[in-house]
VEXTIBA-220527 format. One record per residue (C-alpha): x, y, z; residue in three letters. Coordinates in steps of 0.02 Angstrom, whole numbers, padded with zeros to 5 digits, always signed. Each point is the difference from the previous one (the first is absolute). Example, Ala and Ser with C-alpha at 12.3 -4.5 7.8 and 13.67 -1.06 7.14 Angstrom:
REM VEXTIBA-220527
+00615-00225+00390ALA
+00069+00172-00033SER
***
This chain:
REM VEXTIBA-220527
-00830+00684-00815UNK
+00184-00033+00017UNK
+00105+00127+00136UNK
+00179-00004+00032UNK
+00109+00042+00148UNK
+00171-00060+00060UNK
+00129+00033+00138UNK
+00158+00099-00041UNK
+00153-00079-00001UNK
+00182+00062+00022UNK
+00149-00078+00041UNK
+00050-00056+00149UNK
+00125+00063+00130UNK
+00129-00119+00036UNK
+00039-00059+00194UNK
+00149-00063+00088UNK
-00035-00185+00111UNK
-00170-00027+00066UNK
+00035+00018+00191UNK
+00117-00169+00025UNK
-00158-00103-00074UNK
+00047-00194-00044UNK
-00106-00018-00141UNK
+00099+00073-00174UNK
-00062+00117-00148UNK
-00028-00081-00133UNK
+00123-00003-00139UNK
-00008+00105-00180UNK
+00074-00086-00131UNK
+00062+00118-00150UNK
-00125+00052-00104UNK
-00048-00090-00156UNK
+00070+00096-00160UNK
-00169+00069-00046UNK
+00049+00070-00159UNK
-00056+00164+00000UNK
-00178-00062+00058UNK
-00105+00099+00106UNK
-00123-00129+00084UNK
+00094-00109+00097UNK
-00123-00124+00094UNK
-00162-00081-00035UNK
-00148+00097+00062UNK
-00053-00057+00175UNK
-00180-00006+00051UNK
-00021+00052+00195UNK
-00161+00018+00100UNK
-00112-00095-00079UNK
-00188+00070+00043UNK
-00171+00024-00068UNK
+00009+00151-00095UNK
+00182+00045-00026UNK
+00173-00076-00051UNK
+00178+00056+00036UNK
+00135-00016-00137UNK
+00178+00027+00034UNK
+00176-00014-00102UNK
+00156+00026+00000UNK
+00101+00150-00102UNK
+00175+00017-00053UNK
-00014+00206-00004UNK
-00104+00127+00035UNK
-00162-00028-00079UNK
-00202+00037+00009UNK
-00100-00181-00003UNK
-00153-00057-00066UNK
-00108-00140-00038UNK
-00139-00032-00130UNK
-00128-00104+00051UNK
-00171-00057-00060UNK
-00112-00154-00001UNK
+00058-00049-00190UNK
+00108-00131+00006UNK
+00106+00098-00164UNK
-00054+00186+00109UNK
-00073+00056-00126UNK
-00107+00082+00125UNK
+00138+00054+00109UNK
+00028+00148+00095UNK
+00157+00084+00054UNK
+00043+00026+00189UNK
+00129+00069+00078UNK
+00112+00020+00151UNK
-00051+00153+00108UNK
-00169+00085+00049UNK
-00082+00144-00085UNK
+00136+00135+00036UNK
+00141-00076-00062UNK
+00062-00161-00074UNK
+00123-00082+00096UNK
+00184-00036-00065UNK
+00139-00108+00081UNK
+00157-00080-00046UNK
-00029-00165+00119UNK
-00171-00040-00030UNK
-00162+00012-00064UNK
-00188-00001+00068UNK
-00166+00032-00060UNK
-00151-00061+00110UNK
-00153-00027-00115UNK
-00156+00028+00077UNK
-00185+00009-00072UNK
+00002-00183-00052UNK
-00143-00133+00027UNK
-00015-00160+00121UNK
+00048-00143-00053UNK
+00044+00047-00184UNK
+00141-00041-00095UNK
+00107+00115-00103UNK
+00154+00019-00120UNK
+00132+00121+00050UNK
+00177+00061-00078UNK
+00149+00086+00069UNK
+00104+00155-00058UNK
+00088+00162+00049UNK
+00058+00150-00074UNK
+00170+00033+00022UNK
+00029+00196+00066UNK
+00171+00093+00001UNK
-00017+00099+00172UNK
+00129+00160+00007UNK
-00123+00118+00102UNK
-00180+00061+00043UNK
+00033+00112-00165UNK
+00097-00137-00097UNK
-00066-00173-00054UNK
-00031-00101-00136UNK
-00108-00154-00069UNK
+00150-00107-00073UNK
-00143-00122-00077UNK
-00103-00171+00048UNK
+00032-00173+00040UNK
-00135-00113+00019UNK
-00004-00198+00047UNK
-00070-00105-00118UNK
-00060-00111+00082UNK
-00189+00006+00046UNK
+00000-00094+00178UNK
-00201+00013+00084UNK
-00083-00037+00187UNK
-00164-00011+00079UNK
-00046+00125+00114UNK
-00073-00080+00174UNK
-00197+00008+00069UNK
-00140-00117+00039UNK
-00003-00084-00184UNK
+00176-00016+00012UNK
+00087-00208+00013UNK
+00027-00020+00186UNK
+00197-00066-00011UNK
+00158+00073+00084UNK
+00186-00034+00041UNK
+00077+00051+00138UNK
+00187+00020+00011UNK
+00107+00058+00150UNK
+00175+00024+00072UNK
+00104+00006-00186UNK
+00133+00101+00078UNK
+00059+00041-00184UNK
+00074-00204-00018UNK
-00034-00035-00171UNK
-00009-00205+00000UNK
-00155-00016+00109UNK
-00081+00189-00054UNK
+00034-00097-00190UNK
-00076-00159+00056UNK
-00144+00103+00062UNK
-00019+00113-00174UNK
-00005-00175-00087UNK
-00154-00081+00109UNK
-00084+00143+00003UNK
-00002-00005-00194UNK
-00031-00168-00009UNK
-00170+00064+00127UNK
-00050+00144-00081UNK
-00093+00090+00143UNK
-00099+00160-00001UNK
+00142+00081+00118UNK
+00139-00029+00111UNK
+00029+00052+00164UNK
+00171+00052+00044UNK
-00005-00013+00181UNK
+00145+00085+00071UNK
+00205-00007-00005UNK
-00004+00015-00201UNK
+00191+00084+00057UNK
+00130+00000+00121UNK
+00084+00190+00041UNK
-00004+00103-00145UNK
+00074+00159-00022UNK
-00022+00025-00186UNK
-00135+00018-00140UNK
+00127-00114-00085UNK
-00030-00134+00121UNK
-00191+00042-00008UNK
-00013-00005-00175UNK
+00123-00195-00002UNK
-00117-00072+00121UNK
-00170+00058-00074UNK
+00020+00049-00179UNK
+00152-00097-00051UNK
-00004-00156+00080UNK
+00149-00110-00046UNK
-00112-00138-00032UNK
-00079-00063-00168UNK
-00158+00040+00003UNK
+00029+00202-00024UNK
-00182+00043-00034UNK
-00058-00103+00139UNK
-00108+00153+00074UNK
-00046+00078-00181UNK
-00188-00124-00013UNK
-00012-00038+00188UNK
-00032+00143+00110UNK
+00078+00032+00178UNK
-00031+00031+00175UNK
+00128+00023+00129UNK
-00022+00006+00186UNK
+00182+00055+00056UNK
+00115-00083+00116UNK
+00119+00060+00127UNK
+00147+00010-00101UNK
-00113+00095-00124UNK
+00011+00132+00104UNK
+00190-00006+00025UNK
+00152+00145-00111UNK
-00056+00142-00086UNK
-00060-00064-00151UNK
-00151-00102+00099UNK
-00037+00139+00107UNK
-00038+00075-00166UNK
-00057-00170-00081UNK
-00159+00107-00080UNK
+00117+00062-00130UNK
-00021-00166-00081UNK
-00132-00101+00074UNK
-00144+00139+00002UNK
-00143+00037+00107UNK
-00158+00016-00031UNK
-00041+00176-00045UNK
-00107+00124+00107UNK
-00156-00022-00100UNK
-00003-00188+00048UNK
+00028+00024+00194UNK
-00094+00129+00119UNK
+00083+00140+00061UNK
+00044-00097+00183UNK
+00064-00134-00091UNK
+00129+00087-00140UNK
+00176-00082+00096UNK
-00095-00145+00033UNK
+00069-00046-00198UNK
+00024-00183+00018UNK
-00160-00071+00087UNK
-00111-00066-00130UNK
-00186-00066-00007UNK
-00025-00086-00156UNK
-00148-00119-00048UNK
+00054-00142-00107UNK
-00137-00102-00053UNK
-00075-00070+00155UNK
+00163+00057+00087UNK
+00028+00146+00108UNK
+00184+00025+00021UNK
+00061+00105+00129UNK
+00164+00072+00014UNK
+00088+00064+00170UNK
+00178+00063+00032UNK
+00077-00057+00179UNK
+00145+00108-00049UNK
+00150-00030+00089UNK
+00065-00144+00106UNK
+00060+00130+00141UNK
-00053+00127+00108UNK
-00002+00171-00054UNK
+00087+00037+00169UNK
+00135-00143-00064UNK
+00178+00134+00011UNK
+00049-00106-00139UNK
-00120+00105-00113UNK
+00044+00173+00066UNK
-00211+00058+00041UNK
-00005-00009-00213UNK
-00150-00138+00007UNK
-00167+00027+00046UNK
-00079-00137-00004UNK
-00101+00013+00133UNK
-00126+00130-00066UNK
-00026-00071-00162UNK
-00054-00169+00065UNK
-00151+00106+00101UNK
-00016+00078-00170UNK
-00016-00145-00083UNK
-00122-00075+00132UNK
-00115+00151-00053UNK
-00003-00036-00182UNK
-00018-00188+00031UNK
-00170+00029+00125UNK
-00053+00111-00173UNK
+00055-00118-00127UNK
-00085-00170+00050UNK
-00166+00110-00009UNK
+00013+00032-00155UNK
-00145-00122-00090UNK
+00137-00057-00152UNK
+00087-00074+00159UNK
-00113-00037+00118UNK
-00123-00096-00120UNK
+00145-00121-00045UNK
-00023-00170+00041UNK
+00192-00021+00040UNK
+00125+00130+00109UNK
+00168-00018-00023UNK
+00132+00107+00085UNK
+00182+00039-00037UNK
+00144+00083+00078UNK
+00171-00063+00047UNK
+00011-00018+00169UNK
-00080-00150+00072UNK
-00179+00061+00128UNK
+00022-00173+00101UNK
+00167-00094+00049UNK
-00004-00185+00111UNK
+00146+00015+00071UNK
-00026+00107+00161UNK
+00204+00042+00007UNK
-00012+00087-00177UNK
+00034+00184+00004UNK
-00194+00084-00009UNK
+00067+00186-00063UNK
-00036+00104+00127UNK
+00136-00030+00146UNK
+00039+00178+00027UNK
+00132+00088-00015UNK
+00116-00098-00098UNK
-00097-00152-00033UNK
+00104-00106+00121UNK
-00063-00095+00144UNK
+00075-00161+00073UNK
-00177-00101-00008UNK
-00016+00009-00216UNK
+00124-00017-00109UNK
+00062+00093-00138UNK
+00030+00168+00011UNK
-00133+00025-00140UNK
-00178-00006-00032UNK
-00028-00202-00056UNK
-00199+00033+00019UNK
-00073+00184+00025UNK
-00127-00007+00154UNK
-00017+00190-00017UNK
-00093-00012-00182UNK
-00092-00158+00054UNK
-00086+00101+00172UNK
-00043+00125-00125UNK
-00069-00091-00162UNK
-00021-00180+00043UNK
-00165+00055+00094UNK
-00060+00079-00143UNK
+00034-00148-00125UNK
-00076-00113+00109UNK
-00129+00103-00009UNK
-00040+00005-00163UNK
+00035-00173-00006UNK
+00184-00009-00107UNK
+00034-00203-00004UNK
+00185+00037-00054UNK
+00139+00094+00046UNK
+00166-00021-00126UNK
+00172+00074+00079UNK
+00171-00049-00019UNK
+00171+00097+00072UNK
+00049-00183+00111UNK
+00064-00086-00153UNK
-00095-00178+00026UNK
-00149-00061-00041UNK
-00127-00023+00115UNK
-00200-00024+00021UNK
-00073+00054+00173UNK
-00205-00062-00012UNK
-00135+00100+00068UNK
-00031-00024+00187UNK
-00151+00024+00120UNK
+00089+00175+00040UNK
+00075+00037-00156UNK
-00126-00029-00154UNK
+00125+00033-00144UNK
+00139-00103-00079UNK
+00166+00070-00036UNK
+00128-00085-00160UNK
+00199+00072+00060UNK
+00067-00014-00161UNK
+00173-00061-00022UNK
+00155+00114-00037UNK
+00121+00003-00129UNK
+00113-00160+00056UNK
+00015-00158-00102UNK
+00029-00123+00127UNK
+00125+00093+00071UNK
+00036+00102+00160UNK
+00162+00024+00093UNK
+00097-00110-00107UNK
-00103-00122+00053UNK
-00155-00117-00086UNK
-00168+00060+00049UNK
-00129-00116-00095UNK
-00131+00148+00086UNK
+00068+00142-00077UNK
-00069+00017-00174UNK
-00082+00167-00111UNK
-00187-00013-00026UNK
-00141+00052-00110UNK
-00148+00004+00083UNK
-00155-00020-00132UNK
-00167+00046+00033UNK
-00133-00048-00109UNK
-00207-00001+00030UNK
-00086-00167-00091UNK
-00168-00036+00044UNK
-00020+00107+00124UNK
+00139-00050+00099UNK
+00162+00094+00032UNK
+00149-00134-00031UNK
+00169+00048+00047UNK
+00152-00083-00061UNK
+00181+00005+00075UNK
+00120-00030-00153UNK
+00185-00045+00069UNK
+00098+00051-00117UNK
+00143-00092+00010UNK
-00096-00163-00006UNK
-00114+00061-00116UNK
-00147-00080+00081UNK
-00138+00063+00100UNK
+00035+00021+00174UNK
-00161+00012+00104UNK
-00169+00027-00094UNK
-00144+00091+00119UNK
-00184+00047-00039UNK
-00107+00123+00066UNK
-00196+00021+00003UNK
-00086+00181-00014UNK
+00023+00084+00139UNK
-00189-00016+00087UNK
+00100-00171+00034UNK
+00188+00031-00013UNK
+00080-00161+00023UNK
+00163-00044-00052UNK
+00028-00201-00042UNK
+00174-00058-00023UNK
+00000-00159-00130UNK
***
């Protein structure tokens, strides 16, 4: 059986400047001349999982969404779903959601996108002004224990639209079962305009790119940063309450998903400052939800789709582990300044690592995948520390300062099982070549082997 539910979306208040920060918003072009069209983006797949799918899409007015979906290839078996729960269907002039749950492991199906278009005057006046439907039949396979074991991970795009295209275009040329997006998909964003640029419109080729391949995202610090993020579930959904236990209902972006014989976890360090930082005015809180996070994670790698994996891998943004003993380790209260580390930001987030890394080792989790540093780098497993970590790059093509920096270079990190062996690929995508390539048994003997 196929259910529906979706999170409401309204527009977004604008603010003024985000507290003196350096980093800038990104910028909105002028929209395209749509020509009286209604859908205005490709449908986005987010939160990949088992059982359930989320589809969003962008709207040019006020309008009621919907997809058909089946396992047809023409949907001739499709069925109709739409945005909202069973009270009321949702409407929004921004954009569009409908989370599809009921489906099977592992099993692929055909979907379609389309949205009635409602003239809103009142609770006692409204209209249906007719349909528009896409065309185009686009499809994905839902994830589970039959499902191929091969993902992309993709981190610190900050909304620049050379490397986030470069990435697009090798992840095509992969075709993976997902892709991570692990963190700092923005900059400061204040707008659903912004939102909608950096996630639904892309100014890149490729505008479909998340329409076959379905999402995760682990946010970022600057995720977190201007209204619109603060509110970032207006377009990138959570899971709905169904999916989640009652504990666990803000805890919307942590994932468990098998993939094959993959378990992916997904964590959120949350911001790079303390919540008793002045710069953030006692508005963060990060500190609870990492303990409520730590809670679901001791639950979640119990679960026997996760814990019978041969292969734990772990994502979130911030790196667990840094080597240099001088780099900031997020927790020097109050202000996150302290003469001995240097900068005034989190570069690695010791907080989250006392709290989970025990657990992962636990369970035995051979690789941790972060980013938020903007250079590559591979830290091997040690006597004391069992896991690897892959920093991925950031979003600079040999560039930094007005200066060359051969180091500083985007990455796609590729995961794919063959043979029973996890191999892990660093693509440089500037060069275009493979960077570093790392295997990994099962974990009863989690080894990593650099080649």
């Amino acid at each position: 059986m196929l259910a529906s539910a979706a999170v409401g979306t309204t527009e977004v208040a604008r603010a003024t400047d985000w507290l003196g920060q350096a980093s800038e918003p990104s910028s909105v072009p002028a929209q395209e001349n749509l020509q009286g069209r209604l859908i205005a983006s490709a449908p986005m797949l987010q939160n990949y999982a088992e059982t359930s799918i989320g589809i969003a899409f962008a709207v040019t007015s006020m309008a009621n969404g919907f997809v058909v979906i089946g396992r047809q290839p023409d949907l001739s078996d499709g069925h109709k779903v739409f945005c909202g729960g069973h009270r009321l269907a949702d409407i929004s002039d921004q954009v569009l959601q409908v989370r599809i749950t009921g489906l099977l492991p592992a099993t692929k199906y055909y979907y379609r996108i389309g949205a009635d278009r409602i003239e809103y005057k009142g609770g006692y006046s409204m209209k249906n002004l007719g349909t528009e439907e896409d065309t185009t039949i686009y499809s994905f396979t839902t994830a589970g224990a039959k499902a191929r074991a091969h993902f992309c991970v993709i981190n610190d795009t900050h909304a620049k639209w050379q490397p986030f295209g470069l990435a697009i275009e090798k992840i095509a040329q992969l075709a993976p079962s997902c892709v991570i997006w692990n963190g700092d998909a923005s900059n400061v964003e204040e707008t659903m305009d912004a939102l909608k640029l950096i996630y639904l419109n892309p100014d890149i080729e490729r505008k479909d790119y998340a329409a076959r391949t379905p999402y995760l995202f682990c946010p970022g610090n600057h995720d977190f940063r201007g209204m619109a993020n603060r509110h970032l579930e207006r377009l990138w959904m959570y899971r709905q309450p169904e999916e989640r236990s009652t504990r666990d209902w803000d805890l919307g972006r942590n994932f468990a998903v098998r993939m094959g014989e993959v378990a992916l976890i997904g964590l959120d360090t949350g911001e790079d400052k303390l919540d008793t930082n002045p710069l953030f005015a006692g508005i963060f809180k990060m500190t609870d939800y990492r303990k409520a996070q730590t809670e679901w994670l001791r639950e979640a790698l119990q679960h026997h789709e996760i814990a019978d994996a041969p292969f734990l891998v772990v994502c979130c943004h911030i790196p667990l582990y840094d080597p240099n003993p001088k780099h900031n380790p997020g927790d020097l209260a109050p202000d996150d300044k302290d003469p001995r580390y240097s900068p005034d930001f989190a570069e690695w987030q010791r907080t989250c690592a006392t709290m989970w890394c025990p657990l992962l080792e636990q369970a035995g989790a051979q690789l941790i995948i972060t980013g938020h540093q903007h250079t590559y780098r591979y830290d091997k497993p040690t006597a004391g520390r069992p896991w690897a970590q892959i920093v991925g790059g950031g979003p600079e093509m040999g560039e930094y300062g007005g200066k060359k920096r051969p180091d500083k270079f985007p990455t796609v990190i590729e995961g794919e099982v063959r043979e029973n062996i996890l191999n892990v690929s660093v693509h440089n995508l500037i060069s275009g070549n493979v960077q570093e390539t790392f295997t990994f048994s099962p974990r009863k003997h989690a080894k990593a082997k650099k080649r």
